[in-house]
C-alpha positions, 0 to 999 in steps of 0.5 A: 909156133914155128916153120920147118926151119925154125923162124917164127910161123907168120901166123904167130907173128900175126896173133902177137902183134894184134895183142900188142896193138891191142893192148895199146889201143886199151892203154890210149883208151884208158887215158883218152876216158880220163882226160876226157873226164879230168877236162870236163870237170874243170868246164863243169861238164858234170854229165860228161865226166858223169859218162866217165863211170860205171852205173854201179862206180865206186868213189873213195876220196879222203875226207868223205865217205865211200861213194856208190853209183855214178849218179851220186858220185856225180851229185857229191862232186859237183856240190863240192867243186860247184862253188869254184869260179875255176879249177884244173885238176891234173892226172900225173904218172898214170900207168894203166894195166889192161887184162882182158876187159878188166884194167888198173891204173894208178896216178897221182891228182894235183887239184887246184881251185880258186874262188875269184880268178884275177885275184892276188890271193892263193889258189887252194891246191891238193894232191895225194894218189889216185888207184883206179879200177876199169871195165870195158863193156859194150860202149867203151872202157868206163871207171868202176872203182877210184880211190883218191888220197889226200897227201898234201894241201897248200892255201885255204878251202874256203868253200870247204868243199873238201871236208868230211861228209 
């Protein structure tokens, strides 16, 4: 749309640059849910990370088998990862693409636990690629679908939480 004279019309400049901000306050808010949830898992807050997804979420993950609903995604993570005195997980190289109320995203996980923090002995570390799916429904954007490989480990897991299910 344009004026008389050829410059764009006011009112188009208006409507391209709500999409634009839009689509990056959807971008910031995608990563926000998951920081949000990353940190929580790292303090334990299995109901705050648990918040992080869809009631009908689907978690695929290496070792175990696919996962179907929030409360058992819960459930299986927070057996897993339980038995670790202390962890960070890390989300790098996330891109996200917002379309309408639907988004992807895409990342790598770099997860690393110890069972008795202080001690001299190594962590027990893994990564491998995180492919996402998102849905904005009336209270936010939440995760529906994660896939989650395992490219690589270093050290034992020796709470052999990681194993297949």
């Amino acid at each position: 749309m344009t004026t008389p004279d050829g410059a764009p019309h006011p009112a188009a400049d208006s409507a391209a640059l709500e999409r634009r901000v839009r689509a990056l306050e959807d971008r910031d808010a995608l990563r926000a849910l998951m920081m949000r949830g990353w940190r929580a898992l790292d303090r334990k807050e299995w109901r705050t990370w648990s918040a992080c997804w869809a009631e009908d979420a689907v978690m695929e993950f290496g070792p175990w088998e696919r996962i179907r609903g929030r409360e058992a995604i819960r459930a299986k993570v927070e057996e897993a990862e339980s038995p670790y005195e202390s962890m960070q997980h890390h989300i790098l190289n996330m891109r996200v693409e917002v379309a309408g109320d639907r988004a992807t995203g895409t990342g790598y996980m770099w997860f690393v636990a110890v069972t008795a923090p202080g001690r001299t002995s190594a962590p027990y570390a893994m990564g491998g690629p995180y492919d996402w799916e998102f849905r904005r429904d009336g209270d936010g954007w939440l995760l529906v679908r994660q896939r989650l490989g395992v490219w690589w480990t270093e050290g034992e897991d020796t709470v052999r939480a990681f194993e297949a299910s």
